[in-house]
C-alpha positions in Angstrom: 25.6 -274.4 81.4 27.9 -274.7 78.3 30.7 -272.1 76.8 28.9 -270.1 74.2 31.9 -268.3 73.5 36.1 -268.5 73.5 37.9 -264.7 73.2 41.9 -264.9 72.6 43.4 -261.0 73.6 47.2 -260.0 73.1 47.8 -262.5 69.7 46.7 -262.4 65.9 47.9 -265.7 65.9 44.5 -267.2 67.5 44.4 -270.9 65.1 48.5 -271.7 66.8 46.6 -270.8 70.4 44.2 -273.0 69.8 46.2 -275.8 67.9 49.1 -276.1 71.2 45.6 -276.7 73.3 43.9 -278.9 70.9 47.2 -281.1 70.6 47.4 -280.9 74.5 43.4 -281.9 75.0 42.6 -278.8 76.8 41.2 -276.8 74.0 38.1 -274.8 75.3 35.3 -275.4 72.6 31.8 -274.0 72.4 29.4 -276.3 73.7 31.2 -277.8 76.0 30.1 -277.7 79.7 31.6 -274.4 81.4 32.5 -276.0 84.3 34.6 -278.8 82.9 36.8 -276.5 80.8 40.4 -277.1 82.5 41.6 -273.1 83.4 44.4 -274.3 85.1 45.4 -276.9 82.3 45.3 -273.8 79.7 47.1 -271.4 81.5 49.8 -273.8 82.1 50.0 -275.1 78.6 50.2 -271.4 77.4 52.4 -270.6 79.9 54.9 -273.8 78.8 55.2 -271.9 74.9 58.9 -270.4 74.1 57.8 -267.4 72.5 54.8 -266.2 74.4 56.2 -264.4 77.7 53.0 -264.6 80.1 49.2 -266.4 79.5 46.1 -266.0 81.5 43.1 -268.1 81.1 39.9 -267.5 83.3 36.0 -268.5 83.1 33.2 -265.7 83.6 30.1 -267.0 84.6 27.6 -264.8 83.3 28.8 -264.4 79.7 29.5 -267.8 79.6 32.5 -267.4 78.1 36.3 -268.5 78.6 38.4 -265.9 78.2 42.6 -266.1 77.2 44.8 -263.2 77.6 48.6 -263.7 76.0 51.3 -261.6 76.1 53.8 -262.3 73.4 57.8 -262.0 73.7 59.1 -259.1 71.7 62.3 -259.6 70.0 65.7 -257.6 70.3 67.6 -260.0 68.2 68.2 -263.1 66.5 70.4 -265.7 65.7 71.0 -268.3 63.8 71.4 -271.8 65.8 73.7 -274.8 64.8 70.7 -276.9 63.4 70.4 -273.9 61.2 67.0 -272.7 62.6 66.6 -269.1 63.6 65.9 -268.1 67.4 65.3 -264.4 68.4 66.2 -262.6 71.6 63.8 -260.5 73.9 65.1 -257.3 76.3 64.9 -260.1 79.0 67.3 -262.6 78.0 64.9 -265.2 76.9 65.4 -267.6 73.8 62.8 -267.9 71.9 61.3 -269.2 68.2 59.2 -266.9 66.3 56.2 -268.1 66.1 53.4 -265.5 65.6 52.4 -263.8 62.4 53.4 -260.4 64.1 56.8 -261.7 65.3 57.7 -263.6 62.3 56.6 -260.5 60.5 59.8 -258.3 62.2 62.5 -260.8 61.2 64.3 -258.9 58.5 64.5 -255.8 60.7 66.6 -257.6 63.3 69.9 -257.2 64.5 71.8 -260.5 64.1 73.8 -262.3 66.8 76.8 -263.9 65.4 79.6 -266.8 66.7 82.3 -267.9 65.6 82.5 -270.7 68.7 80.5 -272.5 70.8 76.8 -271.5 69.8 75.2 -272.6 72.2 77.0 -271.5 75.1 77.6 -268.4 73.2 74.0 -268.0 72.5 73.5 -268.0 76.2 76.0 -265.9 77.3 74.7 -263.3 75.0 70.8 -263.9 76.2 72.5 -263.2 80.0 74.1 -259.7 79.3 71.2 -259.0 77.8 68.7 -259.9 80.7 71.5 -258.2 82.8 71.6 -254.9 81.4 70.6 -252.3 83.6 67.5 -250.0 83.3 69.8 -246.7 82.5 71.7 -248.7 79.8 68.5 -249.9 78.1 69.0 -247.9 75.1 71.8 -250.4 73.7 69.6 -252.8 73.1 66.9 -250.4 71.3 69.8 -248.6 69.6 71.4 -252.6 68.8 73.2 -253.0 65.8 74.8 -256.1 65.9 76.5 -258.7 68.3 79.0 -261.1 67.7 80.9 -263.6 69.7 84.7 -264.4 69.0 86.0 -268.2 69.2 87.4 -266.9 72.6 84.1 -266.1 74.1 84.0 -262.2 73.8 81.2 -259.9 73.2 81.6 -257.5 70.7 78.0 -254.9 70.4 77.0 -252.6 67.8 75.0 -250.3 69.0 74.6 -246.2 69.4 75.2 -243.9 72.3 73.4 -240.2 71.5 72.9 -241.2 67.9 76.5 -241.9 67.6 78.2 -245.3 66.5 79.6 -247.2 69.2 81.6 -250.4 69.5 81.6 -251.8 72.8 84.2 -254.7 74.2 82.6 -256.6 76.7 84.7 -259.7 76.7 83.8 -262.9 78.3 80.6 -262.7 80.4 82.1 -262.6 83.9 82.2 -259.9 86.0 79.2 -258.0 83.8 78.2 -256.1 86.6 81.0 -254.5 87.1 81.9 -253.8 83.4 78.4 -252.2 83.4 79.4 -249.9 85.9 82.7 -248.7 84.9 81.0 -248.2 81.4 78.3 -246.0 83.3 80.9 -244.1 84.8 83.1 -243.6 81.6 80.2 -241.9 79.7 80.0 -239.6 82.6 83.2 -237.9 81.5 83.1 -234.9 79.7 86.0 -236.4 77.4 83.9 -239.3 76.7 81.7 -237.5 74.9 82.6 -238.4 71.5 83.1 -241.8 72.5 83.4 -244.5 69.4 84.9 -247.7 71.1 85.0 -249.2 74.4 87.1 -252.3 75.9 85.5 -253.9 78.7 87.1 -257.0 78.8 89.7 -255.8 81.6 86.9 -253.6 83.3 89.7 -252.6 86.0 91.7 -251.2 82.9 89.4 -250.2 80.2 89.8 -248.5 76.7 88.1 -245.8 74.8 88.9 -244.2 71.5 
């Protein structure tokens, strides 16, 4: 019994698919016997690539055919790395290198992460606040601007509240939880409403304007 057929779902970008397995020897290939084609190995391999977020591989019996399912990482942001390369964000915090014809596609349209510092540590600190961000504060990240990153460590966002321009202080990335809590709690107030700037960095002493 031999594969008579190979269906990738979730990517355009079905030749890189196939390439990363080809260039790991676990491409599935029609002809080959169904039963030697490694699932596991595939999944795994798929699994393994920056910019795709989950991979399922599986073998149906009486269609003969191997079937991959991707799921690709959907970026927030990028950024610009100190090998000059460009790396995007997704809403989880992940790093990741475009790699897709639909995600390369989006590049332009992106909010852009800046530092002035460390990049690399800055680069993670901003993945983490990111991946951090609560469910009810979700639509800073859809609403995002921009984001840059002082020489002292500080996060400075660009983003919208209500359709309204914000700029939100978050300083260094300790004590985030709490700094999203106090910044839940200040948009509660009626005399927040307006709200156009916000210093976190102290969250037991913060700032509007």
């Amino acid at each position: 019994m031999t594969v008579e057929e190979v269906e990738i779902q979730g990517t355009e970008s079905t030749s890189v698919i196939l390439n990363e397995l080809k260039s790991k020897d676990v491409e599935p290939v029609v002809g080959q016997k169904l039963a030697r084609v490694e699932i596991r190995s595939v999944k795994r391999v798929l699994s393994d690539l920056d910019w795709i977020a989950s991979a399922q591989a599986s073998r149906n019996w009486l269609s003969k055919k191997i079937e991959i399912q991707v799921v690709e990482r959907v970026a927030v942001a990028k950024a610009l790395t100190e090998s000059n390369s460009m790396v995007n964000f997704d809403s989880d915090g992940s790093i990741f290198n475009p790699t897709s014809s639909k995600q390369l596609k989006g590049q332009e349209l992106l909010p852009l992460v800046s530092t002035a510092g460390d990049s690399r540590k800055d680069l993670v600190d901003v993945a983490l606040l990111l991946k951090q961000i609560p469910a009810e504060l979700s639509y800073l990240v859809s609403d995002l601007d921009q984001i840059s990153v002082t020489k002292a460590g500080y996060i400075l966002m660009s983003t919208r509240i209500n359709s309204q321009a914000v700029r939100i202080n978050w300083g260094n990335i300790d004590q985030i939880d709490q700094k999203f809590s106090v910044l839940q709690a200040l948009l509660k107030l009626p005399e927040n409403k307006g709200i156009k700037q916000v210093d976190l960095s102290e969250p037991k002493a913060p700032i509007v304007k």
